[in-house]
C-alpha positions as CSV (number, residue, x, y, z in Angstrom):
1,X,9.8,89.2,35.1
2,X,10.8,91.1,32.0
3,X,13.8,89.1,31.7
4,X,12.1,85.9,32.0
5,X,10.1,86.8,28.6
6,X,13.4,87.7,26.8
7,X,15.2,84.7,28.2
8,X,11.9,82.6,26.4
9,X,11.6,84.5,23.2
10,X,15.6,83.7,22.7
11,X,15.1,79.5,23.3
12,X,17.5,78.0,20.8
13,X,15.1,75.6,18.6
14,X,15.8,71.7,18.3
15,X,16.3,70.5,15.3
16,X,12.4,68.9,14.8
17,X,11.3,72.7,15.1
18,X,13.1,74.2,12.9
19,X,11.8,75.1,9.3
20,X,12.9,73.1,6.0
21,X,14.9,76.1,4.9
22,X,16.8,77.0,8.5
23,X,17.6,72.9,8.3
24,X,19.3,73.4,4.9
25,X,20.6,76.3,5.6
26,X,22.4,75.1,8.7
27,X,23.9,72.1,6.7
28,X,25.1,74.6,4.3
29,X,27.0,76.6,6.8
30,X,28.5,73.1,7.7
31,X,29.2,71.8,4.5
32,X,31.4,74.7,4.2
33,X,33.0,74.9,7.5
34,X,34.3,71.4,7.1
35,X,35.3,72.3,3.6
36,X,37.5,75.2,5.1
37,X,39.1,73.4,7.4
38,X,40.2,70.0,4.8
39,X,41.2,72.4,2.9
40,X,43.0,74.4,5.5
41,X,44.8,71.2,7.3
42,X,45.4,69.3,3.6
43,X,47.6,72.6,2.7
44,X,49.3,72.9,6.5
45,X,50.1,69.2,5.6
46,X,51.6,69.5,1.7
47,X,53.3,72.9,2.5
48,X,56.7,72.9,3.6
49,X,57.6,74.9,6.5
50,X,59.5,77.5,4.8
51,X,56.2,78.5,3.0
52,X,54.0,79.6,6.1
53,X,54.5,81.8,8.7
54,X,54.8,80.8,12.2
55,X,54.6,77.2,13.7
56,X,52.5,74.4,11.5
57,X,51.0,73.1,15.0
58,X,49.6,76.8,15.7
59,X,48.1,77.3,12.2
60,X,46.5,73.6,12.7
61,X,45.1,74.6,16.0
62,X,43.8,78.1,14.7
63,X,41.7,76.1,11.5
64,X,40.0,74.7,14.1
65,X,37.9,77.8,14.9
66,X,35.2,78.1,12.8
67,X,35.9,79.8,9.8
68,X,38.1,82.7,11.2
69,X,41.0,80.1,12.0
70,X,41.1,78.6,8.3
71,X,40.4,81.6,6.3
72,X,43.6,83.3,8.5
73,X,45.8,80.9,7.2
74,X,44.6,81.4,3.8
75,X,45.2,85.0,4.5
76,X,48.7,85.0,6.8
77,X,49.6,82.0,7.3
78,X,51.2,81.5,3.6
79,X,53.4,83.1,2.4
80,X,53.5,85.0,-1.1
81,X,55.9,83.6,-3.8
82,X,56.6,84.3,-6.8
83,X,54.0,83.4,-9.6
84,X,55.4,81.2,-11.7
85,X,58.5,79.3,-9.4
């Protein structure tokens, strides 16, 4: 029985119940997910393979997941140059 109250009080709210501020916060969150991942895919694109390390395909298939996959590219995926060349 105790289960059955825990399993009710975690009910994932629609989108009508939700407060004003959950509703923007929530289209914050994916404001900036989608952001990531442009970004993310528009430099996998304009890179050339020399500059990133490992396989384009698997660092386009990583920026799929939700921020991890685009902020490790940013991260590894790139490799460092010099500044300036």
């Amino acid at each position: 029985m105790a289960k059955n109250k825990t399993s009710a009080a975690r009910k994932k709210k629609t989108w009508k119940e939700m407060s004003p501020s959950a509703k923007a916060g929530t289209i914050v969150v994916g404001i900036a997910q989608m952001s990531l991942l442009v970004a993310a895919q528009r430099d996998i694109s304009r890179r050339p393979d020399a500059q990133i390390n490992g396989p384009k395909a698997a660092w386009r298939a990583a920026s799929f997941i939700n921020f991890i996959g685009p902020m490790g590219y940013f991260i590894f995926g790139r490799k460092r140059g010099t500044p300036g060349v």
